[in-house]
N, C-alpha and C positions, 0 to 999 in steps of 0.2 A: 770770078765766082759771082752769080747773082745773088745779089741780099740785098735788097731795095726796103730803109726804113724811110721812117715820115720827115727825119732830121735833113734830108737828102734833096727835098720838096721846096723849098721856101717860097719859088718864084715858079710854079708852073701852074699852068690855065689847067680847066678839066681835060680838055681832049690832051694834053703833054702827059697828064698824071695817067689818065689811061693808058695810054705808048709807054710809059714809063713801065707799068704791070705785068705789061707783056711779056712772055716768059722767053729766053733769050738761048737759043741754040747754042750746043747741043745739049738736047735733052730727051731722053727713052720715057719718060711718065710725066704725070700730072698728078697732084694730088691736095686735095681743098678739103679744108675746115668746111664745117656748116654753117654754123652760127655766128654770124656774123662778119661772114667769107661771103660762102654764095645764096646765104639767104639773110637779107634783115630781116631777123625773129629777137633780138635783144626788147625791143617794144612791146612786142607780145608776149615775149617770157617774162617779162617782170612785170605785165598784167595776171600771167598766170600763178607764180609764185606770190603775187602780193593776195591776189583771190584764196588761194589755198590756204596761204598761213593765217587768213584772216576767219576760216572757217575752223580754227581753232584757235580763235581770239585773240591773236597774233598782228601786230602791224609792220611792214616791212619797210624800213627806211629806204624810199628808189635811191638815194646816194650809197645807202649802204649795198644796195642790189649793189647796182651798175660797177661798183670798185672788184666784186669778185665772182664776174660773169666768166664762164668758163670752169669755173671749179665745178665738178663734178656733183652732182644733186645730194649725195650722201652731206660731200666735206658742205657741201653749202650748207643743210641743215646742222648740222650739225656745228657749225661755223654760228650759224642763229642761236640755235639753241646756248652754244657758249657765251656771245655775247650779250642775252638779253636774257637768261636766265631761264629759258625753259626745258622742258622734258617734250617735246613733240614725238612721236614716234616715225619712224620715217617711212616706212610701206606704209604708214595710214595717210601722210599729209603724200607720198608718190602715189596712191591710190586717187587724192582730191587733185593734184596736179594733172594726172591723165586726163582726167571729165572735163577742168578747162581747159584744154589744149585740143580734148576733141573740139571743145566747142568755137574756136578761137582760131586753128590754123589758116581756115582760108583768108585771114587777113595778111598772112606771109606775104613778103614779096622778093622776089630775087637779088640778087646786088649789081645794077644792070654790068657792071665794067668785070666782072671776077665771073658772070654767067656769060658775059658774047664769047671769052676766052676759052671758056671749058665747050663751047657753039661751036671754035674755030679750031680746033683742037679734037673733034668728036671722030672716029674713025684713024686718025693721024698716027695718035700715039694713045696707049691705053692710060686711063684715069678712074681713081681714086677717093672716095670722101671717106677722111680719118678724123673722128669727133670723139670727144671726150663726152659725147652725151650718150643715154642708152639707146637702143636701136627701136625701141617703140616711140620715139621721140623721130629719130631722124631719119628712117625708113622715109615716115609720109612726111616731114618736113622735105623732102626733097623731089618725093612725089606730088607736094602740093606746089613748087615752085617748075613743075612740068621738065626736070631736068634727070627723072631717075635712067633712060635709055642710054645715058652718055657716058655714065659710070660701070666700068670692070666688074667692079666692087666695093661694098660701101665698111668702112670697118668701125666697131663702133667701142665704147667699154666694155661691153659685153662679150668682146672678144677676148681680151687681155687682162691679165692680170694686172697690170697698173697702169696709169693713165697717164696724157701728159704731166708734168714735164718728161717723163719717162719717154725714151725712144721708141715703144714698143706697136703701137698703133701704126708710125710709119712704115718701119720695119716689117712687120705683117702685111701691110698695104703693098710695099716692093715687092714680099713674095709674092703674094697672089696673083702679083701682073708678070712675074717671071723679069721682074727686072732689078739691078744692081741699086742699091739704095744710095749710089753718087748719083745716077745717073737720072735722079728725080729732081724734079722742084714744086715744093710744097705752097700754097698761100694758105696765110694765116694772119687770125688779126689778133692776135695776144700774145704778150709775152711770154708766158707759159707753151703756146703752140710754138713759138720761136725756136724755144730751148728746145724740144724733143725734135726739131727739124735738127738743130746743131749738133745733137746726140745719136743722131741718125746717118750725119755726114749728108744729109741735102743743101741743096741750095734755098732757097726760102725766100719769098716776097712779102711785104707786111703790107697790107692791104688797106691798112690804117690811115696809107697817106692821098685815100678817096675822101677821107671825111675831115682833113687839117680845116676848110673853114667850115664844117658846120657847127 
C-alpha cells in the first residue's frame, strides 16, 4: 500500500524524493490537494488573510497562520476570532479576502515535482483536485498554475457537506471519475488531508517530504 510520509526520507537527494512521490501501480485515479500539493499558495494565502484581517484592524500572527493552514476559511476565522477575542464577521472579511486574492494570484506557482506527475499522468488515468478550500478560490488557483485541462473534475467544500478530515470530498471525487475509491491515490500535504484519504480507503502520498530541508 502506498503511504509515503516525510519520516520515510531522511537520506534522499531531490531527484530520489521525486521517484519517491511517484504514484506506484496499480492505480485507476489520481487525485491532489491544491494548496499546497500542486500549487505553493501557502505564501500568498497568508499575505491575503493577513491583508484582510488587518482591514479590520486585526493582525495575524504568520506562526499562528501557518500552524492551521488547511482549515477551512469559516473554522479559520472563526479559530481568530476565538483566540484573539474578536467578532469579525465572516462574508465581510470572505468579501476582503476575495479582492486580494484577485489581486495576488498570479504570483501562484506550481509544486514543480506533484505538477510533472499529474503532466505524466494526463490522459492515462482520470484525475481529481479535492480542497477543502471554496471553489472561487481554487477554480482559478489552478487555472492560474496552467494545469485546469488535466483535471476530470475539481471538487471543492462547496460540494459537501463536511470537509476534511471527513472522507467525503474524496469519495465524491471517485465518483465522478466512475472509479472505486481503493483504487485512488491521493497527495496531500496535511494531516487533516491524510486522514480523510484513510477514511476513504485510498492510498496517499505526503508530499511534505519535497520540503524536509527547506
Amino acid at each position: 500500500m502506498q503511504c509515503i510520509s516525510s519520516s520515510e526520507t531522511q537520506n534522499l537527494d531531490g531527484q530520489a524524493l521525486n521517484q519517491l512521490i511517484a504514484p506506484s501501480p496499480p492505480y485507476a485515479a489520481l487525485i491532489f490537494d491544491c494548496d499546497g500539493t500542486l500549487a505553493n499558495t501557502l505564501p500568498v494565502h497568508c499575505q491575503i488573510w493577513m491583508a484582510a484581517f488587518r482591514k479590520f484592524g486585526a493582525e495575524v500572527p504568520e506562526a499562528w497562520y501557518y500552524e492551521r493552514t488547511g482549515l477551512p476559511a469559516g473554522e479559520l476565522i472563526a479559530a481568530f476570532n476565538q483566540s484573539f477575542g474578536y467578532t469579525i464577521d465572516e462574508n465581510m472579511l470572505g468579501a476582503e479576502r476575495q479582492k486580494h486574492f484577485a489581486e495576488l494570484i498570479h504570483q501562484v506557482q506550481e509544486v514543480d515535482a506533484v505538477a510533472a506527475i499529474a503532466r505524466a499522468n494526463s490522459g492515462k488515468v482520470p484525475m481529481a483536485v479535492a480542497s477543502n478550500g471554496q471553489k472561487s478560490i481554487v477554480e482559478p488557483t489552478v487555472e492560474a498554475i496552467g494545469l485546469r485541462s488535466l483535471f476530470h473534475t475539481i471538487v471543492t467544500l462547496d460540494d459537501v457537506l463536511i470537509g476534511k478530515p471527513a472522507p467525503d470530498l474524496f469519495l465524491l471525487a471517485a465518483e465522478r471519475m466512475g472509479v472505486e475509491p481503493g483504487e485512488c491515490i491521493v497527495y496531500e500535504d496535511s494531516d487533516t488531508g491524510l486522514e480523510a484519504a484513510r477514511r476513504a480507503g485510498m492510498r496517499w502520498v505526503d508530499v511534505r517530504v519535497l520540503w524536509r530541508e527547506s
